[in-house]
ROVO-488040 format. One record per atom (N, C-alpha, C, O, CB): residue in one letter; atom name; x, y, z. Coordinates in steps of 0.05 Angstrom, whole numbers, plus 5000, padded with zeros to 4 digits. Atoms other than C-alpha are relative to their C-alpha. Glycine has a CB too. Layout:
// ROVO-488040
ZAGU rest atom   xx   yy   zz
ZAGU    A   CA    X    Y    Z
...
END
This chain:
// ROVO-488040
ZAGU rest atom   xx   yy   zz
ZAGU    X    N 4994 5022 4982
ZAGU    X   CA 6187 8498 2031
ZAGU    X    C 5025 5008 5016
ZAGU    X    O 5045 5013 5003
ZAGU    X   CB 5004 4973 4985
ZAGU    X    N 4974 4996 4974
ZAGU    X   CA 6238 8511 2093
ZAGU    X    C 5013 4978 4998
ZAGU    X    O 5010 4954 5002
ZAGU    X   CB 4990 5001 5034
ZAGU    X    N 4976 5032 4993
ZAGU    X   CA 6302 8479 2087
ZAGU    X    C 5008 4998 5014
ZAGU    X    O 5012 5015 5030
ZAGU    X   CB 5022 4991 4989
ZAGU    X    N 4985 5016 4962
ZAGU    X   CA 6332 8435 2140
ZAGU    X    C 5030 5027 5000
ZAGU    X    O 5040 5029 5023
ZAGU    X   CB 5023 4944 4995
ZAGU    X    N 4969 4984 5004
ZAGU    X   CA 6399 8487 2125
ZAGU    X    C 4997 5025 5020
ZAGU    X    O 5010 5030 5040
ZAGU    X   CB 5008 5014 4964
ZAGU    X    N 5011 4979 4980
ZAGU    X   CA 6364 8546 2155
ZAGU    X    C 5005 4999 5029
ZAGU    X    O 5015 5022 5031
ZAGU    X   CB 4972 5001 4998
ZAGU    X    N 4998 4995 4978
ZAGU    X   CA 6372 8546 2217
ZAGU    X    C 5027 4997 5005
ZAGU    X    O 5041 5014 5017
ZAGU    X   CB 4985 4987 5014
ZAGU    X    N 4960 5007 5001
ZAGU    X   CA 6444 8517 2212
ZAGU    X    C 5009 5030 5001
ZAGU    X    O 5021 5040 5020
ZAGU    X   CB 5018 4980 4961
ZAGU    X    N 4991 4979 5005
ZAGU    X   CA 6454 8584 2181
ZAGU    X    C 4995 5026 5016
ZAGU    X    O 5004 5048 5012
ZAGU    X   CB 4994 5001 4979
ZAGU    X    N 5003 4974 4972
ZAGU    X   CA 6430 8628 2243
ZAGU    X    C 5014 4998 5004
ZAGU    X    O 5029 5016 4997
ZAGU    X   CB 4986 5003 5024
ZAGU    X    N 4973 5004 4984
ZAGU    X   CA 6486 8596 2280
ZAGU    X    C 5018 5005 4987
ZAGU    X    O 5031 5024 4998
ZAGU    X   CB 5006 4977 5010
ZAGU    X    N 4985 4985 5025
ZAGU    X   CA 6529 8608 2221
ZAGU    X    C 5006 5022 5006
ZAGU    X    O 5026 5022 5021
ZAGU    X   CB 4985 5003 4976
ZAGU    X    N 5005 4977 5006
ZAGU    X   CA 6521 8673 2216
ZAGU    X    C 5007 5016 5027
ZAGU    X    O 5017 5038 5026
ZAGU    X   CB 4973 5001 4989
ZAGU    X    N 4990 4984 4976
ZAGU    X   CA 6533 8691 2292
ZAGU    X    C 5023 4981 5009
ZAGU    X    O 5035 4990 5029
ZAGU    X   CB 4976 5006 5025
ZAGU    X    N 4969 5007 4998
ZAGU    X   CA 6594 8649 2298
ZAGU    X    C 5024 5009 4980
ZAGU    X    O 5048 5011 4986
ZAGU    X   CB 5001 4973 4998
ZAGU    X    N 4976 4987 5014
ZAGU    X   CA 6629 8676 2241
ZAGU    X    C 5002 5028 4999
ZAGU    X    O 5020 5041 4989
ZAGU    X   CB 5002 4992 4974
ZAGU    X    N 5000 4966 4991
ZAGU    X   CA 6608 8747 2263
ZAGU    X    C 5021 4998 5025
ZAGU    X    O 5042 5011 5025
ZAGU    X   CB 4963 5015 5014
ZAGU    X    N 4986 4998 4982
ZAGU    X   CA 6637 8730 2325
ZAGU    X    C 5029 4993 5007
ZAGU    X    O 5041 4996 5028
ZAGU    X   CB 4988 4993 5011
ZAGU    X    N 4977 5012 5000
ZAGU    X   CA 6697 8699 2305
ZAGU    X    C 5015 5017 4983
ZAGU    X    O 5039 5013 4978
ZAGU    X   CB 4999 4972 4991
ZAGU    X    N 4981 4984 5021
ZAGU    X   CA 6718 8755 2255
ZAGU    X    C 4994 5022 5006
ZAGU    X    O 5005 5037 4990
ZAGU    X   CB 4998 4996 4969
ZAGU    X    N 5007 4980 4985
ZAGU    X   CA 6691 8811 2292
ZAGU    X    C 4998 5018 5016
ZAGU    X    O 4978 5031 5022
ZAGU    X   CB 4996 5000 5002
ZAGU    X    N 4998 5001 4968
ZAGU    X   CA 6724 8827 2351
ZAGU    X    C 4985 5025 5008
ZAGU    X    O 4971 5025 5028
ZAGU    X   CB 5032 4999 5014
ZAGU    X    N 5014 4967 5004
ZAGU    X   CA 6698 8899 2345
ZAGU    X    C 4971 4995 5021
ZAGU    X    O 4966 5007 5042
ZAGU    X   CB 4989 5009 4957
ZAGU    X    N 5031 5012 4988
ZAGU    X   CA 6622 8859 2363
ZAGU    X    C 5004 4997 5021
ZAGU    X    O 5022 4982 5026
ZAGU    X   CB 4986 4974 4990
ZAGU    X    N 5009 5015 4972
ZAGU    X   CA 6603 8853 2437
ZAGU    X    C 4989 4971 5000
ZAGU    X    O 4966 4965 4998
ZAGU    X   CB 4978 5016 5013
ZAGU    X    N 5026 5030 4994
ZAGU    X   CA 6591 8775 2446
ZAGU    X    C 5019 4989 5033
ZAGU    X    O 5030 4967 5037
ZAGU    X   CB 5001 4962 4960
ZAGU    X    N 4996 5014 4964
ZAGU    X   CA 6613 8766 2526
ZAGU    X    C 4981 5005 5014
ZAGU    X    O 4982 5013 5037
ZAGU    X   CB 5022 5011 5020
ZAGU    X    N 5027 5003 4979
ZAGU    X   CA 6541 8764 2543
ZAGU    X    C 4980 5020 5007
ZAGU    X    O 4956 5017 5012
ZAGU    X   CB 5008 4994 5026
ZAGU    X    N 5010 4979 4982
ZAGU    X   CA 6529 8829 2566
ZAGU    X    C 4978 5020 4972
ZAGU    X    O 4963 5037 4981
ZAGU    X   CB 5034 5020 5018
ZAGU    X    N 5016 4993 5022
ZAGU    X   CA 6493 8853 2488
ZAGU    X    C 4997 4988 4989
ZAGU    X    O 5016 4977 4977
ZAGU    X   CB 5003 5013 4986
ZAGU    X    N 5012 5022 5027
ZAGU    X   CA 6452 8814 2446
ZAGU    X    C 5019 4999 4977
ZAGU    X    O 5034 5017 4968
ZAGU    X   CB 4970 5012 4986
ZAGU    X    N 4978 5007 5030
ZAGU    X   CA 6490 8781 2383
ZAGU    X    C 4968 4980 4988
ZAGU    X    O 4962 4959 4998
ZAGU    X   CB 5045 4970 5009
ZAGU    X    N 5023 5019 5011
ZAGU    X   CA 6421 8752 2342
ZAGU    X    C 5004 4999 4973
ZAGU    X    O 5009 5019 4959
ZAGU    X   CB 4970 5009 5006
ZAGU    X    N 5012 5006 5024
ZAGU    X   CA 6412 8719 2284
ZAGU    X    C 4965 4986 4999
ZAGU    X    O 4957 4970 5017
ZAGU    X   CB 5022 4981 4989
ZAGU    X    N 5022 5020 4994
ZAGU    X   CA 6338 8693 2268
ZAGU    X    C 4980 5011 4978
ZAGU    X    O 4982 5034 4971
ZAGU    X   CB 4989 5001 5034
ZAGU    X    N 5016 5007 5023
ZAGU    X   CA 6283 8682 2214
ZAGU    X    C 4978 5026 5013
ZAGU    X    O 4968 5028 5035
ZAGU    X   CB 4987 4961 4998
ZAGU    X    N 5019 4984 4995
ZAGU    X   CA 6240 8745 2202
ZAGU    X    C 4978 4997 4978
ZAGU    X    O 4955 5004 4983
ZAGU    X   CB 5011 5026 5003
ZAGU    X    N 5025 5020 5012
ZAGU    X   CA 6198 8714 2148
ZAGU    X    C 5007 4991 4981
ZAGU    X    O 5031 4996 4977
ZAGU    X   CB 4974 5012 4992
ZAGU    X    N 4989 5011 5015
ZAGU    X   CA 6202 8674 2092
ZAGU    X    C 4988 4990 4978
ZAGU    X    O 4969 5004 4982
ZAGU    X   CB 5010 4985 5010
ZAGU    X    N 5015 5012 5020
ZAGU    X   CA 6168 8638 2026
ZAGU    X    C 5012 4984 4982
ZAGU    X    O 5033 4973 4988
ZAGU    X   CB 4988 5016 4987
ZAGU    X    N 4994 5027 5024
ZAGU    X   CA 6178 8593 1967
ZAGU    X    C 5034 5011 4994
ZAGU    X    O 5054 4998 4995
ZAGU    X   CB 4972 5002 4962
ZAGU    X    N 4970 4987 5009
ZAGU    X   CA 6239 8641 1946
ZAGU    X    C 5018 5012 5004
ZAGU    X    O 5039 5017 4993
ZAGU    X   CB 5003 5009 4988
ZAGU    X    N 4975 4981 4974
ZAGU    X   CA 6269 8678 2000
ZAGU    X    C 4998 5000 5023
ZAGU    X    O 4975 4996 5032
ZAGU    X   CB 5003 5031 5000
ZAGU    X    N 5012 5005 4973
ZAGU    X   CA 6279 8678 2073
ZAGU    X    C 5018 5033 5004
ZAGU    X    O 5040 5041 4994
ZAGU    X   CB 5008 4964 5022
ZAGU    X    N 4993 4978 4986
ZAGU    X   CA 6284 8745 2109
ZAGU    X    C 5013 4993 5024
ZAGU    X    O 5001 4976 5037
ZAGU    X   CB 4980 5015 5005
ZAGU    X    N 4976 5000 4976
ZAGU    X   CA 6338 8745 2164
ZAGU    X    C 4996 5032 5014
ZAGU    X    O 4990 5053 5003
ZAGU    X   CB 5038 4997 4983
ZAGU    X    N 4988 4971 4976
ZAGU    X   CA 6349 8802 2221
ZAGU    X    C 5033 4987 5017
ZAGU    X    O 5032 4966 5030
ZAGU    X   CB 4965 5006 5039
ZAGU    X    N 4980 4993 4988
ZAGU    X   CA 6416 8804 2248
ZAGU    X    C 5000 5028 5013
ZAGU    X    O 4994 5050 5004
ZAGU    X   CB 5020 4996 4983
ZAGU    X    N 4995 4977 4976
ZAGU    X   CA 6430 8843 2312
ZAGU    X    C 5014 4991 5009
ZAGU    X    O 5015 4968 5019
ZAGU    X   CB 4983 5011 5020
ZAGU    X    N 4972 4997 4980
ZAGU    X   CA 6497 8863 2338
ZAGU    X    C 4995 5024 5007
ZAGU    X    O 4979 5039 4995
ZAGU    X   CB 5032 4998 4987
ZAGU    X    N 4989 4979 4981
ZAGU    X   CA 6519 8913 2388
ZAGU    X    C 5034 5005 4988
ZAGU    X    O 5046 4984 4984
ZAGU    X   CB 4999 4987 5035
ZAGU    X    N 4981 4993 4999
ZAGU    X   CA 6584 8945 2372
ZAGU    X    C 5011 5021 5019
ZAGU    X    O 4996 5035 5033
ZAGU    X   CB 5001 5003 4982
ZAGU    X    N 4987 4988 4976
ZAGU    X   CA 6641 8980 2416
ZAGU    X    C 5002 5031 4981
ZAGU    X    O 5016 5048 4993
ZAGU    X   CB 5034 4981 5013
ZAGU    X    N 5000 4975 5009
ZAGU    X   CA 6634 9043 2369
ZAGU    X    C 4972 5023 4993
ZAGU    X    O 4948 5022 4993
ZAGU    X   CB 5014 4994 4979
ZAGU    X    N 5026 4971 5005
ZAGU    X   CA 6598 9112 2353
ZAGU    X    C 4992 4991 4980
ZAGU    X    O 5006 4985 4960
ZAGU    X   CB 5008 5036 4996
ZAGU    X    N 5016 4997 5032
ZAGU    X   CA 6543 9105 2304
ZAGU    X    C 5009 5026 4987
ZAGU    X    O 5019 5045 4998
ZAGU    X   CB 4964 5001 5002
ZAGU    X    N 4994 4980 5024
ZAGU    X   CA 6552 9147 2242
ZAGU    X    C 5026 5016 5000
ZAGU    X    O 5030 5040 4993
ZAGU    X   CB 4978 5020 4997
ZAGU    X    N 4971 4989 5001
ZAGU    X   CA 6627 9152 2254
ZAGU    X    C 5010 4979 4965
ZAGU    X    O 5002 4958 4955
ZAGU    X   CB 5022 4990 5038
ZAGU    X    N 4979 5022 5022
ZAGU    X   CA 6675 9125 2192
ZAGU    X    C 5010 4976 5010
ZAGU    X    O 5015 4956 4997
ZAGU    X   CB 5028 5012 4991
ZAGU    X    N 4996 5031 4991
ZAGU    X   CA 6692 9074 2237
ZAGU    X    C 4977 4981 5005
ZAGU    X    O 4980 4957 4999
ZAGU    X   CB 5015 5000 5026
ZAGU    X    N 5022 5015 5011
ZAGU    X   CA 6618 9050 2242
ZAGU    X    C 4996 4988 4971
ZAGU    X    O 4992 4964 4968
ZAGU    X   CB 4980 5015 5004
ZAGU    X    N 5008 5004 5021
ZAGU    X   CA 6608 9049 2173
ZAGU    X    C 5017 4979 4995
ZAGU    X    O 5005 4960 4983
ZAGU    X   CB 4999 5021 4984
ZAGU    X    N 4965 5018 5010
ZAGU    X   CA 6679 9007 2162
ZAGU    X    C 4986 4976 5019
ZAGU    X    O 4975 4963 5002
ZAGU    X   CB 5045 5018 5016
ZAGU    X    N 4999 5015 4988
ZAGU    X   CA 6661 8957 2216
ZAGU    X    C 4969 4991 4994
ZAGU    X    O 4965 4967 4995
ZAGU    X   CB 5011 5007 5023
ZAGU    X    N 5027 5013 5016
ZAGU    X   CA 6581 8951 2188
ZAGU    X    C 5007 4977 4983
ZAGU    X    O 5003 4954 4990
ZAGU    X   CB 4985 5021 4979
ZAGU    X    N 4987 5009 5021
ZAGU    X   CA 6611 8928 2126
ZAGU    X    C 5011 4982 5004
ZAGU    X    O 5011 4965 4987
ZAGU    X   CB 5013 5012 4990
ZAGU    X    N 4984 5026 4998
ZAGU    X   CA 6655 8881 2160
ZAGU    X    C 4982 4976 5015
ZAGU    X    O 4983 4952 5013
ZAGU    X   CB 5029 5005 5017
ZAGU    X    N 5035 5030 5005
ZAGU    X   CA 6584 8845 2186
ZAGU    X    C 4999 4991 4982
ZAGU    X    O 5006 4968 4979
ZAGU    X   CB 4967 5006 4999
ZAGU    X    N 5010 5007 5023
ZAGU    X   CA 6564 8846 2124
ZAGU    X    C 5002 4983 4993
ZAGU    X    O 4985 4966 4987
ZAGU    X   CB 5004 5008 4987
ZAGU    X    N 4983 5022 5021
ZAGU    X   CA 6615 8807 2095
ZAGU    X    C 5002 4981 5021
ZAGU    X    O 5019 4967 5011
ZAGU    X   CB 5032 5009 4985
ZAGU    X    N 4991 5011 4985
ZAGU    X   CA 6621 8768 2152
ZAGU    X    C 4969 4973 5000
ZAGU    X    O 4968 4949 5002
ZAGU    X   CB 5011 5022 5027
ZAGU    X    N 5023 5023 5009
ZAGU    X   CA 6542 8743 2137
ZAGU    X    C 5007 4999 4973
ZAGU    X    O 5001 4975 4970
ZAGU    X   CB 4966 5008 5005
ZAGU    X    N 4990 5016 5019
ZAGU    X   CA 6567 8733 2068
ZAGU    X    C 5017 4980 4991
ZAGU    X    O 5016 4965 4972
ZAGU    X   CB 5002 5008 4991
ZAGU    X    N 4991 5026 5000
ZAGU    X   CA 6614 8690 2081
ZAGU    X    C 4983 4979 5020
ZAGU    X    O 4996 4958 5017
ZAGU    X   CB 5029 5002 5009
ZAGU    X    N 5009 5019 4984
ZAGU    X   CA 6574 8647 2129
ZAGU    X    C 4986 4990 4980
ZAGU    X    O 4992 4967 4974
ZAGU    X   CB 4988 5006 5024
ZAGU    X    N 5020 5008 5019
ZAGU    X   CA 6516 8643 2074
ZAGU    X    C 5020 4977 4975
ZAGU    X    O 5017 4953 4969
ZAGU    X   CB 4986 5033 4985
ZAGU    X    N 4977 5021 5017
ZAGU    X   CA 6576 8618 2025
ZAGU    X    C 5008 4983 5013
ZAGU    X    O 5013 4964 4998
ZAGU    X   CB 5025 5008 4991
ZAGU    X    N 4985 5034 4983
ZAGU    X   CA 6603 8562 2082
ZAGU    X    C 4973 4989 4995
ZAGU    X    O 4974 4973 4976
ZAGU    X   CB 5013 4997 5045
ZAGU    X    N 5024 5015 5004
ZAGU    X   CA 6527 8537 2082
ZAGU    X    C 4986 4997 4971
ZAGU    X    O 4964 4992 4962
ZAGU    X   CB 4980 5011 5019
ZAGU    X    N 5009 5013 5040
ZAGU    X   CA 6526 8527 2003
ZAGU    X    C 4962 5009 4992
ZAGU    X    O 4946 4996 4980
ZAGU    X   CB 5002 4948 4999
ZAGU    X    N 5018 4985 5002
ZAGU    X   CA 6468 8581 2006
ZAGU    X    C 5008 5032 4984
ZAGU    X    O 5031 5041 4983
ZAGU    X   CB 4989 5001 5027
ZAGU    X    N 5000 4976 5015
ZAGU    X   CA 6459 8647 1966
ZAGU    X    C 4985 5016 4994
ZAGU    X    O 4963 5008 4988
ZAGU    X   CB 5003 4998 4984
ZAGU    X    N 5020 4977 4995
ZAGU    X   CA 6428 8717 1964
ZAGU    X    C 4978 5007 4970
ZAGU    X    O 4986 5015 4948
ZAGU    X   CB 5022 5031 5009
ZAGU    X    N 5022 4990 5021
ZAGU    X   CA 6370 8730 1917
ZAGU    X    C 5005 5031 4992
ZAGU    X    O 5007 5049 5009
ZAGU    X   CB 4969 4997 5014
ZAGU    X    N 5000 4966 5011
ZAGU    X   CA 6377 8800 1875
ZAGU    X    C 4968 5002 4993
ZAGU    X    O 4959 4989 4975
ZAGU    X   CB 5023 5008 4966
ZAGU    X    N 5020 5001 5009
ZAGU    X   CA 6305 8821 1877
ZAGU    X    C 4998 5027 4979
ZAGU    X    O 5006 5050 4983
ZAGU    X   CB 4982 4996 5022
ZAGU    X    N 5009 4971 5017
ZAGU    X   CA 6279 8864 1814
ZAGU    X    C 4967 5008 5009
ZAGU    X    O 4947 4995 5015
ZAGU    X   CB 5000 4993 4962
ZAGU    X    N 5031 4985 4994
ZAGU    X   CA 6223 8918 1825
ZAGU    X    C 4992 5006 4969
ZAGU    X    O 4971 5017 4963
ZAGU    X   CB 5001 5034 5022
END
């Protein structure tokens, strides 16, 4: 069942990228997305797409990935939501 929260948490998720991120392009000119790539009884798949002002597969990519990351983990924590560990 889709909870009413979901979607909250798109916006979530690209406001607190964009608010802790400055690194991220969000003045229009490169996509900043959050949005539902599928979902079921027990997990919802997410895509996040940012643009950044740096070289892929530099140390400073990798450093500033990471600071997405965390940046959708804290959003997921403001919306009193939480990541599933799936076992294979």
């Amino acid at each position: 069942r889709m909870d009413p929260n979901h979607p909250d948490l798109m916006e979530a998720i690209k406001i607190e990228i964009a608010a802790s991120c400055p690194f991220v392009v969000t003045d229009g000119s490169k996509p900043l997305r959050a949005y539902f790539h599928n979902y079921s009884d027990q997990c919802l798949d997410v895509i996040v797409d940012v643009r950044m002002g740096v070289t892929p597969s530099t140390s400073s990519y990798h450093h500033y990935r990471q600071e997405v990351l965390m940046a959708i983990g804290r959003a997921v924590k403001f919306k009193q939501m939480s990541f599933v560990v799936l076992e294979y």
